[in-house]
N, C-alpha and C positions, 0 to 999 in steps of 0.2 A: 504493500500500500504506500502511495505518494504522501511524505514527509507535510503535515499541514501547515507549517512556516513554508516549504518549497511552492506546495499550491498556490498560497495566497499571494507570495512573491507573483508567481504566475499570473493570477487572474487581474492584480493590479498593473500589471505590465501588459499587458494585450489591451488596456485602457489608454490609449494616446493622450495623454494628458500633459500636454505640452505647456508650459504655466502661461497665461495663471489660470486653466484651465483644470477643471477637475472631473470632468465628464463622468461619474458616479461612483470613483475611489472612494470618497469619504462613507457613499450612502453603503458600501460593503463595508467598512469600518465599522460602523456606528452600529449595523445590523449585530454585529458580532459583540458587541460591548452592551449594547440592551439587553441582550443573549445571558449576561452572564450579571445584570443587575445594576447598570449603570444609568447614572441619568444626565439626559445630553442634550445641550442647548447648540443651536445652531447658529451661527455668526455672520450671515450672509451679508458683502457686500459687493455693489457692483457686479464686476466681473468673478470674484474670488468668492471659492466657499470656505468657511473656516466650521471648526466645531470645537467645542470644550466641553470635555466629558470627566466626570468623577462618582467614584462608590468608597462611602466610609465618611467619615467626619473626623475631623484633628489635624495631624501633623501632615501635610501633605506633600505628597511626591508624586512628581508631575511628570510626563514623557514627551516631549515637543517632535513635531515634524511637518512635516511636506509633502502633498501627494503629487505636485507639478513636476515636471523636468523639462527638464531641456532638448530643444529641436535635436532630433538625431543626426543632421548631418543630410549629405548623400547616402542613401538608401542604399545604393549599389555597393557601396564597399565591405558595406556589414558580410558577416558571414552567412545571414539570413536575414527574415525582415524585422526589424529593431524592436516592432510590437508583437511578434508570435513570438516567446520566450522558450528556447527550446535547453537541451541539457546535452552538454557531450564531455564525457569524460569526468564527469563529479562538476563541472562547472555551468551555470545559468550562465544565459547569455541574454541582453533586452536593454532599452533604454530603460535608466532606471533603478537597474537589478542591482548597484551599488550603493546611487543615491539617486531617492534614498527608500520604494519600496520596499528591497528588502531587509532595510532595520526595523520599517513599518511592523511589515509582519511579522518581525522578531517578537516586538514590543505584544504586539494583539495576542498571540499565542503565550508567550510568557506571562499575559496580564488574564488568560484564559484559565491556565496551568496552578499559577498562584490563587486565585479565587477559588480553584474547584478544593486545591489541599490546606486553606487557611482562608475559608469562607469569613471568618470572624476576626477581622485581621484587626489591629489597630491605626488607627489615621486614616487617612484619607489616599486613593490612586485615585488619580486623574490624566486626562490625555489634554493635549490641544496642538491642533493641525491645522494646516493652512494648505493653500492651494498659489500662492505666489511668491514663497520664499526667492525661485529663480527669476524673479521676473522686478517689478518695482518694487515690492515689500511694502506695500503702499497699505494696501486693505487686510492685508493678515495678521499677523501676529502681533503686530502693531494695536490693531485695531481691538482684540481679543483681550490683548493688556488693560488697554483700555476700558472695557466693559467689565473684565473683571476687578480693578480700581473701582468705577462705580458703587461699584457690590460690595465695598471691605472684602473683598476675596483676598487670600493670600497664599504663596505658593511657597514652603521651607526648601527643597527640593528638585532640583529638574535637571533631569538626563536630556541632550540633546544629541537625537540619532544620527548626528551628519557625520559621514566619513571617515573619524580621525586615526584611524588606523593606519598604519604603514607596510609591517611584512605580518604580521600577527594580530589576530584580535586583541586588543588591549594594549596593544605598544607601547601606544600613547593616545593618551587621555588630552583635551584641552580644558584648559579651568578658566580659559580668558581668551579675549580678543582686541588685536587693536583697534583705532578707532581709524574714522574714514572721511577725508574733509576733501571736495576737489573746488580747485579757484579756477575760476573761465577769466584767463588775463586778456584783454582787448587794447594793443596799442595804437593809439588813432593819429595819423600822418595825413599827407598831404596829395592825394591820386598826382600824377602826371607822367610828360613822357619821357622816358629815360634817358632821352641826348640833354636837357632841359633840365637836370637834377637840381639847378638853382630856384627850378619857379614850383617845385616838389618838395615834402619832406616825406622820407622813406621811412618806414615803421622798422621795418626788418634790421636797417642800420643801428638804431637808436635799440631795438630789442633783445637783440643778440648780449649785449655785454649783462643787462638788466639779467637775460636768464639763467646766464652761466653765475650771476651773483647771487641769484637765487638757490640755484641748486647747489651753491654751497654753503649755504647756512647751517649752520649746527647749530641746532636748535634745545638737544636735551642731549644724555649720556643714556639714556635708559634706566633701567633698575634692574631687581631682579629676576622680574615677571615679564618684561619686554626689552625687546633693546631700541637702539636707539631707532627717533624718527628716523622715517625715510619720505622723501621727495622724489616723485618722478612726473614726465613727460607723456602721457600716452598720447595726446596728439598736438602739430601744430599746422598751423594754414596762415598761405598770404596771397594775396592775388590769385589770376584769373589761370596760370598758365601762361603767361604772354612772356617774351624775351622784349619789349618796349615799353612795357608800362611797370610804372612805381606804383605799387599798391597803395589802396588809404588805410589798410588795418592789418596788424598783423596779431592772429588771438593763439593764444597758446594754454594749454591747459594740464595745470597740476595737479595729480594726486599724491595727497600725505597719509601715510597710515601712522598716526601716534599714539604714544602710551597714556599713561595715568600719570606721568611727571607733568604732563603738558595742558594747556587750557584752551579751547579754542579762542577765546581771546588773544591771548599771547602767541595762537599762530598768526591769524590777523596782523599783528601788529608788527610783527617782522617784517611781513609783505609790506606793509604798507610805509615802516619805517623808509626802505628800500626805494621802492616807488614813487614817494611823495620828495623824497630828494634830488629826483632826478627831473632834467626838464622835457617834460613827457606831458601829454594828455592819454589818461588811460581810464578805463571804467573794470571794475571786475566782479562777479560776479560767486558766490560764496555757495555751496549745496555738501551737506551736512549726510553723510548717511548713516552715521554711530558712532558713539560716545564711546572710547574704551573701557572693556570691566576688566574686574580680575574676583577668581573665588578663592583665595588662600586657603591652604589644608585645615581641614577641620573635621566635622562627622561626614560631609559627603564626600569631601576625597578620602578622607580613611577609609569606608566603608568601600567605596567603589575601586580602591587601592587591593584591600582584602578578597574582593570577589577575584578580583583577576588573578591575584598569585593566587587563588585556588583552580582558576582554570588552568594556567599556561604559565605558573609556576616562575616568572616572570615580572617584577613590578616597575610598573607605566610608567613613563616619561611624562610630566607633565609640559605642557608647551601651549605658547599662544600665537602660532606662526598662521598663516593662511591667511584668508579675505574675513570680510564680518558674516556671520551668524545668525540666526533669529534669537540669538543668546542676550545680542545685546540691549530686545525690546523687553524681554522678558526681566534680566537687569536690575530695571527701576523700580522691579517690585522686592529688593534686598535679597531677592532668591539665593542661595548657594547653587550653581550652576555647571555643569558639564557637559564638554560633547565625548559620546562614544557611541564609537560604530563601526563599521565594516572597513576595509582598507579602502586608499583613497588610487591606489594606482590607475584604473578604468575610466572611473568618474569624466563624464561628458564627453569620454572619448567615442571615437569608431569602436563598436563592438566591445560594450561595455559590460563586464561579468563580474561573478562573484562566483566563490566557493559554498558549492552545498555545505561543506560542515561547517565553515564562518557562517551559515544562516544558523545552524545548530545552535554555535556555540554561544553567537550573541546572544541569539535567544533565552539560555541557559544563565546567561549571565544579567540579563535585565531581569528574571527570574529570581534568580539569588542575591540583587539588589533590590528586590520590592522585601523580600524574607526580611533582608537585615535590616533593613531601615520601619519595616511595619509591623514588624511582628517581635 
């Protein structure tokens, strides 16, 4: 008989749920968690469907996730089609089947497993899922924070199923992320034609130096949770293409990933220190996607410390490397927070897999984290 963590892996992957699209993942979730005594508020906004679900009252331990993914690419390269999920050789294959379906169905089956041998557990399990983590993060998890704020709701606890795994389950654990601030700089110059550079001012002249002074700001040292900021370029633009024309802008745009030393304020102000010294007309443009946390050791990484050395004999590296999280909405409600989950080497790639027994074992393990912490 087929493995019912492998199943559901399954039947959520043949669902193209390309974010922020959820095309009826959650309503197979949610059926499976009423199943077994849950009660479950739905979060619908716009395009995205969210859901928050909990059984028990007290100390609660929360399991966050995502039933979206990301576009598969060209179809053709896969080794088959990205949403028939097929098995060869102990290994799923499917958009998906990494992140983060199958920690989905870890979590549902362990949270099935522990209700049925510890019906009278103490505290509270609850879930909340979203459906645009990969996409603007606009309506989900955000929004879920939100309403549960409203309610005096409060979460002690939360497992976050993305990824973080490297050659083994449990490798490494994240207890933090940094934070994500990108500046849209717009230098404004003078359009004209290039033999004529007198009756012009050239943006790209006057910007060049600004950015290479930018990009070398040191800004903090890190600590011991994060290292230092970083600054980079992912795109710039000026004109049209033309070998005669002097552009009238030239906009270039930065992203910073910072720690906990730093304030968004005080990245501001370096820019603009910079900036406003120089004789320039520029406008810039500020967009914020998260706030850096950090959850220093305490009962949820002991505990989630101890499950692991009891699987894979092995204890986690803890680290806050990667991109932001839905870790970081969650956050503002003092939560103790972690991510774990399946290894991240596939993830959005062409022919994205996972190992059947990594489906096992997480599951096993979010299983032996609800034990120690609820019972």
């Amino acid at each position: 008989m087929i493995c019912p963590i492998v199943k559901l892996t399954q039947d959520l992957i043949r669902i193209p749920s390309i974010s922020p699209q959820d095309l009826g993942c959650q309503d197979i979730l949610i059926q499976r968690l009423l199943a077994i005594g849950f009660i479950v508020k739905t979060i619908n906004i716009a395009d995205t469907k969210n859901f928050w679900a909990y059984r028990g009252e007290g100390t609660t331990l929360t399991f966050a996730g995502h039933t979206d993914v990301v576009p598969p690419g060209d179809n053709t390269k896969w080794h088959t089609d990205p949403f028939n999920p097929i098995i060869d050789n102990g290994i799923l294959f499917g958009r998906g089947a990494s992140d983060m379906k199958g920690a989905l169905s870890a979590m549902i089956v362990a949270a099935e497993r522990f209700v049925i041998k510890c019906p009278n557990y103490s505290g509270r399990l609850s879930f909340l899922i979203t459906s645009d983590e990969e996409s603007s993060a606009v309506h989900g998890t955000k929004k879920v924070v939100d309403y549960l704020i409203s309610k005096s709701e409060k979460i002690d606890y939360c497992i976050v199923g993305e990824p973080s795994s490297t050659s083994i389950i449990g490798d490494v654990i994240k207890n933090g992320r940094r934070g994500s601030i990108t500046a849209d700089l717009t230098i404004h110059g003078i359009q004209g034609h290039i033999a004529y550079p007198e009756l012009a001012d050239n943006p790209i002249h006057k910007g060049l130096p600004i950015i290479l002074e930018i990009l070398s700001i040191k800004l903090d040292n890190g600590n011991d949770y994060f290292p230092p900021t970083s600054i980079n370029i992912p795109t710039i633009h000026a004109g049209e293409d033309s070998s005669n024309v002097i552009p009238e802008s030239l906009c270039v745009k930065f992203n910073l990933r910072f720690s906990t030393e730093l304030s968004v304020r005080e990245i501001k102000l370096a820019f603009h220190s910079i900036l406003d010294k120089k004789n320039i007309k520029y406008s810039i443009k500020w967009s914020l996607s998260g706030y850096p946390f950090i959850t220093k050791k305490g009962i949820l990484i002991n505990k989630v410390t101890k499950c692991i050395l009891k699987f894979n004999q092995n204890k986690p590296m803890l680290s806050t490397s990667g991109g932001t999280s839905d870790g970081r909405f969650i956050s503002i409600m003092g939560s103790e927070i972690i991510e774990l989950g399946l290894t991240n080497s596939t993830i959005h790639k062409i022919n994205e897999c996972v190992k059947i027994s990594d489906l096992k074992i997480l599951s096993l393990m979010y299983q032996n984290i609800m034990q120690r912490l609820l019972v």
